[in-house]
GUDO-140987 format. One record per residue: residue number from 1; residue in three letters; z, x, y of N, C-alpha, C, O in turn. Coordinates in steps of 0.02 Angstrom, whole numbers, always signed. Example, Ala and Ser with C-alpha at 12.3 -4.5 7.8 and 13.67 -1.06 7.14 Angstrom:
REM residues 2
   pos   code       nw       nu       nv      caw      cau      cav       cw       cu       cv       ow       ou       ov
     1    ALA     +390     +660     -284     +390     +615     -225     +390     +660     -165     +423     +712     -166
     2    SER     +354     +642     -112     +357     +684      -53     +394     +645       +2     +402     +670      +57
//
This chain:
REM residues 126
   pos   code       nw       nu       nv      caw      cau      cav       cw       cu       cv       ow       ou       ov
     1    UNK    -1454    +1989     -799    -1419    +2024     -747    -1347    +2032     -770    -1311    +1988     -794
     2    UNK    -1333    +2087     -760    -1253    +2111     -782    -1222    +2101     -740    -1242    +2114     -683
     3    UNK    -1140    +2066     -756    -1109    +2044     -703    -1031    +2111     -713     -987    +2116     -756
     4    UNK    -1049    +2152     -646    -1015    +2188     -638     -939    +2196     -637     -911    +2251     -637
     5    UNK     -909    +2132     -637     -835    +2114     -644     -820    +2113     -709     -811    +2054     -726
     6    UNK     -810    +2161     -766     -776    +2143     -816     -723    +2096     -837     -723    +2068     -892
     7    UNK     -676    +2087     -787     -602    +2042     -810     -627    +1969     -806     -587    +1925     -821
     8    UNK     -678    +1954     -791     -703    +1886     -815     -747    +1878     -886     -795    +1912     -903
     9    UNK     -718    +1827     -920     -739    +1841     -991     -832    +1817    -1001     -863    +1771     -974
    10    UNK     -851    +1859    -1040     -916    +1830    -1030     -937    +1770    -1068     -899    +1739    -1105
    11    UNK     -981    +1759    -1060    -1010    +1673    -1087     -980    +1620    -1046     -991    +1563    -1067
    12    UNK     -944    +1625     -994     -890    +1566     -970     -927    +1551     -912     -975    +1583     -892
    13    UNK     -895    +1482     -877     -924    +1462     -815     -883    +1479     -781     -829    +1487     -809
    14    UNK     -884    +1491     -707     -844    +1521     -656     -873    +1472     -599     -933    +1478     -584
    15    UNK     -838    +1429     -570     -869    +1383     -516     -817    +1396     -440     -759    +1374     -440
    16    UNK     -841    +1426     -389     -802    +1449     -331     -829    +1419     -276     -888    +1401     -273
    17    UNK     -773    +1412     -217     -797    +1400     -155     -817    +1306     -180     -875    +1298     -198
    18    UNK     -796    +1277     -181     -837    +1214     -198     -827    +1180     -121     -786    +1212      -88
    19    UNK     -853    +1124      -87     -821    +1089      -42     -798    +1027      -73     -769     +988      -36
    20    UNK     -807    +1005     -152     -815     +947     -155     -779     +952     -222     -740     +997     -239
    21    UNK     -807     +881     -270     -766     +898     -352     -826     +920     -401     -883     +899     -402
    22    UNK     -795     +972     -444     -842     +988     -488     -823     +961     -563     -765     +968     -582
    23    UNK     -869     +933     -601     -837     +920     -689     -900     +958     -730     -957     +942     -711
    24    UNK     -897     +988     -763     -925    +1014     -810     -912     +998     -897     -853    +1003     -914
    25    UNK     -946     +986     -937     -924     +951    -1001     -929     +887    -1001     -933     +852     -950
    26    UNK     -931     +861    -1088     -906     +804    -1091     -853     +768    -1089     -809     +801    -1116
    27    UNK     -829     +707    -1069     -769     +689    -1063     -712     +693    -1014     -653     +686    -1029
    28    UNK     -738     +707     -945     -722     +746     -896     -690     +675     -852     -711     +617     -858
    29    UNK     -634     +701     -806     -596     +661     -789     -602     +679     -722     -577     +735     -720
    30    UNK     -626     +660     -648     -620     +695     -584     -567     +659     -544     -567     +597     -542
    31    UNK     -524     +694     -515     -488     +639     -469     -491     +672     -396     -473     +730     -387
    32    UNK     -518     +628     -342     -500     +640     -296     -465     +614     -220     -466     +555     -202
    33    UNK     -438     +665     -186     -371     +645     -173     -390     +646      -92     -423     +694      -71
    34    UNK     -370     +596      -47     -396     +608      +17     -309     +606      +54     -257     +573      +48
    35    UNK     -336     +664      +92     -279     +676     +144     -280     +667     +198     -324     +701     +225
    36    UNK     -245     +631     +238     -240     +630     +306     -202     +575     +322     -174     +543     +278
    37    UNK     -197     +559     +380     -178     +497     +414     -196     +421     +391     -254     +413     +373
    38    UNK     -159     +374     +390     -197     +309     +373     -204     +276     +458     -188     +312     +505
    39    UNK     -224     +217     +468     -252     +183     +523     -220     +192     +572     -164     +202     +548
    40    UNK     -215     +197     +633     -171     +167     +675     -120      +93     +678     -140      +40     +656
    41    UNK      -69      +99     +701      -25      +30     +683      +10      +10     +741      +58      +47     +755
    42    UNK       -1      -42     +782      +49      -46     +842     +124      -63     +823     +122     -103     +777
    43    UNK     +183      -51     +838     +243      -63     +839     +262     -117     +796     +293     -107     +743
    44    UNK     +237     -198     +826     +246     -242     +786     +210     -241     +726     +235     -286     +691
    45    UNK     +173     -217     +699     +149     -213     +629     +187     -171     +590     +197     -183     +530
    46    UNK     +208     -126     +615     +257      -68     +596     +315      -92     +555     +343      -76     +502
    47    UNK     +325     -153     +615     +413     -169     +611     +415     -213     +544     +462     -216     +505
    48    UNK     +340     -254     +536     +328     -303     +505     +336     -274     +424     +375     -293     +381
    49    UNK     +277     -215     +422     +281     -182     +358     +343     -165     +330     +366     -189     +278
    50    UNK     +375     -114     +372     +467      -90     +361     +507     -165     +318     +538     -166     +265
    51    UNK     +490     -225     +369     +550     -279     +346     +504     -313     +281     +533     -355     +246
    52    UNK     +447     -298     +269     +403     -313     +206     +433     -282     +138     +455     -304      +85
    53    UNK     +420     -217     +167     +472     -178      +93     +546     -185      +90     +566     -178      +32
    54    UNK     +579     -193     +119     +660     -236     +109     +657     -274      +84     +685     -277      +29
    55    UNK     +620     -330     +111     +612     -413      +82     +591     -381       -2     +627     -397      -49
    56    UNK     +554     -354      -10     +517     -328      -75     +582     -324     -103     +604     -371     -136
    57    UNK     +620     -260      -92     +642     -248     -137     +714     -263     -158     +751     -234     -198
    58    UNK     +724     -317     -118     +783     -373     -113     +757     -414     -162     +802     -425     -203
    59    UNK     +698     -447     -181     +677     -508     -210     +696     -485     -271     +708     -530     -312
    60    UNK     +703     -410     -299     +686     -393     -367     +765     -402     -379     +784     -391     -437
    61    UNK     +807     -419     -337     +864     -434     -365     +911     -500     -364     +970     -514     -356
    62    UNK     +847     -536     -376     +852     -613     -382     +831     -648     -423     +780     -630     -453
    63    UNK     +863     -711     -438     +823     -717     -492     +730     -781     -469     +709     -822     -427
    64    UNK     +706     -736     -548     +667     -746     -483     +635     -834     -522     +657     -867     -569
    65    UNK     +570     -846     -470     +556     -914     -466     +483     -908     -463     +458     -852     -455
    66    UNK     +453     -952     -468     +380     -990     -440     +367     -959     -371     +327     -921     -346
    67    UNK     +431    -1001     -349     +423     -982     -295     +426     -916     -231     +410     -914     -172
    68    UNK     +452     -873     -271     +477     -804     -254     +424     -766     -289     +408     -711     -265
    69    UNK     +396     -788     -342     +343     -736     -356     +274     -722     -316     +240     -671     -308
    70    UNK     +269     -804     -289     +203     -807     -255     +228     -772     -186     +192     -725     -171
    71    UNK     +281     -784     -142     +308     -746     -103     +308     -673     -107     +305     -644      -53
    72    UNK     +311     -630     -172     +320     -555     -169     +243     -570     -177     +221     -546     -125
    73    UNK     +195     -595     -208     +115     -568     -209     +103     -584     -133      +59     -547     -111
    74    UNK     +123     -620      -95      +85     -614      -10     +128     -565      +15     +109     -549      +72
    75    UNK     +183     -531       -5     +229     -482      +31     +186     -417      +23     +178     -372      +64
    76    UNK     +161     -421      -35     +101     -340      -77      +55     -374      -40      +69     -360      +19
    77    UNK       +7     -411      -41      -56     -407       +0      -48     -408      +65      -99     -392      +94
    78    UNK      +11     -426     +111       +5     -408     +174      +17     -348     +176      -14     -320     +221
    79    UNK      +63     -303     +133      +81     -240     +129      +11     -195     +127       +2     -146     +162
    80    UNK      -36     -222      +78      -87     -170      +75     -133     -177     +106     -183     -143      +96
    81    UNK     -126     -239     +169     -180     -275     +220     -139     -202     +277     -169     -154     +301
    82    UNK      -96     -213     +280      -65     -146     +350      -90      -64     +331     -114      -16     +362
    83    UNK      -68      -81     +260      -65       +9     +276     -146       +5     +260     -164      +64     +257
    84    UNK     -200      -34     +249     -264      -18     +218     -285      -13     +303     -291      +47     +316
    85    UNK     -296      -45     +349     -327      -83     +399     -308      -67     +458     -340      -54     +508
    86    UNK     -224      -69     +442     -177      -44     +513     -160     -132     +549     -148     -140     +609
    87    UNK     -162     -163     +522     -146     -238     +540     -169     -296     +467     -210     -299     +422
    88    UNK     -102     -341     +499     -116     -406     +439     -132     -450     +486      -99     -458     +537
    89    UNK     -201     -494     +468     -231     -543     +515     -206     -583     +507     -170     -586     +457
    90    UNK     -213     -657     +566     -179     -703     +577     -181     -754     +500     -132     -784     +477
    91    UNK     -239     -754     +476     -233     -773     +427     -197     -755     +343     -185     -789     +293
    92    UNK     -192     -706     +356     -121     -684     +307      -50     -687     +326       -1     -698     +290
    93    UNK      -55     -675     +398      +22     -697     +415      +42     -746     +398      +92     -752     +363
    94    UNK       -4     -806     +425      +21     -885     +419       -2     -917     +335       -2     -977     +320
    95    UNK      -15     -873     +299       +7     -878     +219      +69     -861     +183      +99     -887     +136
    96    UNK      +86     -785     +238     +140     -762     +219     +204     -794     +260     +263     -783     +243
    97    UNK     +187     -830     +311     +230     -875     +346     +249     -930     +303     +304     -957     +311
    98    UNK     +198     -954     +247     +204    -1031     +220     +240    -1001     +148     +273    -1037     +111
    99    UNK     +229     -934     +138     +280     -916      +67     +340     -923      +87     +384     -942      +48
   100    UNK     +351     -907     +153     +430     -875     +157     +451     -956     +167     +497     -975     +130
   101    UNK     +423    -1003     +211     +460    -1066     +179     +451    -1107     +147     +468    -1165     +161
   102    UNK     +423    -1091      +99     +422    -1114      +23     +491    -1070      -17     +536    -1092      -52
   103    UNK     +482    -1022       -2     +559    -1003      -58     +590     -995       +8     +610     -938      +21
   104    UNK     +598    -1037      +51     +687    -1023      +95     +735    -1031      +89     +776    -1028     +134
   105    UNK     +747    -1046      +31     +815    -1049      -29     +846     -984      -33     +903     -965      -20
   106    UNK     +798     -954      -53     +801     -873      -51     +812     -841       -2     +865     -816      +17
   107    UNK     +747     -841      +24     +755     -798     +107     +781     -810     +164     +766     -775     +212
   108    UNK     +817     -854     +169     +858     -899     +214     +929     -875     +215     +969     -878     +261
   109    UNK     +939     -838     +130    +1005     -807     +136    +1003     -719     +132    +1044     -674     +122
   110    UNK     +929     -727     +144     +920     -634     +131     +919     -614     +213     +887     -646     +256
   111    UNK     +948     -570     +223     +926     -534     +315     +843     -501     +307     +798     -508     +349
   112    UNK     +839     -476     +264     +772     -460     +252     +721     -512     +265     +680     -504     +310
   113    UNK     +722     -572     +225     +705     -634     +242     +688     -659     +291     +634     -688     +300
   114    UNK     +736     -649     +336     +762     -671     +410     +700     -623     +445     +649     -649     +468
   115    UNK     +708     -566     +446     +676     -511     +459     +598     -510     +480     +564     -500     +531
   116    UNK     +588     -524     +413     +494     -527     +392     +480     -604     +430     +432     -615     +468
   117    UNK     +530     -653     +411     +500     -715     +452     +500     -709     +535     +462     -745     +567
   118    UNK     +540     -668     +563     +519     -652     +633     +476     -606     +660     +447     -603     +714
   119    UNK     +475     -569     +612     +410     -516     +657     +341     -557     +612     +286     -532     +600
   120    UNK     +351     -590     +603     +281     -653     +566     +293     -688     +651     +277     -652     +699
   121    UNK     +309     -726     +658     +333     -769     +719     +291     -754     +766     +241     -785     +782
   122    UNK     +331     -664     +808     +301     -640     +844     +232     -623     +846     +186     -639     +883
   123    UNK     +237     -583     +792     +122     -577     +791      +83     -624     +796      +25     -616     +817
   124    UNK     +130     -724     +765      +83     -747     +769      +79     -797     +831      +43     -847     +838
   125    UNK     +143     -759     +889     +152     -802     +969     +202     -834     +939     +214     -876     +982
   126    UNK     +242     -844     +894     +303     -901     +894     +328     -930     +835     +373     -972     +838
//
């Protein structure tokens, strides 16, 4: 069957309209990308995440410790417990409650510090 569109070169694949990802060949790389909204988040989780990335990116200008490192890895997993889920459960809080006073050397003089350890407080009643 002759394909009546000349300006398409012949012998080639032409793949249109897809809803989805197409790879053709070897060695083919697909990436796909989802758009939309992430979870719902009530207020205090909100506030929690916001003073999460401060604290974050305060720590990187310290020197750092044992103890500040294990502190920024529960600061990233509560971080990716909110935005994955839309909440960090009681049981990550009160891990991320026991980092922050373990390095309160640190965060004791950071407002950020201060910050993340109270909206921890509140979510978890006190």
């Amino acid at each position: 069957m002759a394909d009546s569109d000349n300006s398409r070169d012949r012998g080639g694949i032409h793949v249109t309209n897809t809803g989805g990802n197409v790879t053709i060949g070897d060695s083919n790389t697909v990436t796909s990308t989802v758009n939309g909204t992430g979870p719902d988040r009530d207020p205090l989780q909100e506030a929690l995440l916001q003073a999460i990335g401060k604290l974050r990116a305060d720590l990187a200008g310290v020197v750092p410790s044992e103890q500040t490192a294990a502190l920024d890895e529960e600061l990233s997993d509560a971080e990716d417990e909110i935005e994955g889920t839309g909440r960090a459960d009681a049981g990550r809080l009160r891990r991320l409650r026991q980092a922050l006073t373990d390095a309160g050397a640190v965060t004791g003089i950071l407002a950020s510090g201060v910050a993340v350890g109270q909206a921890v407080g509140t979510l978890l009643g006190g």
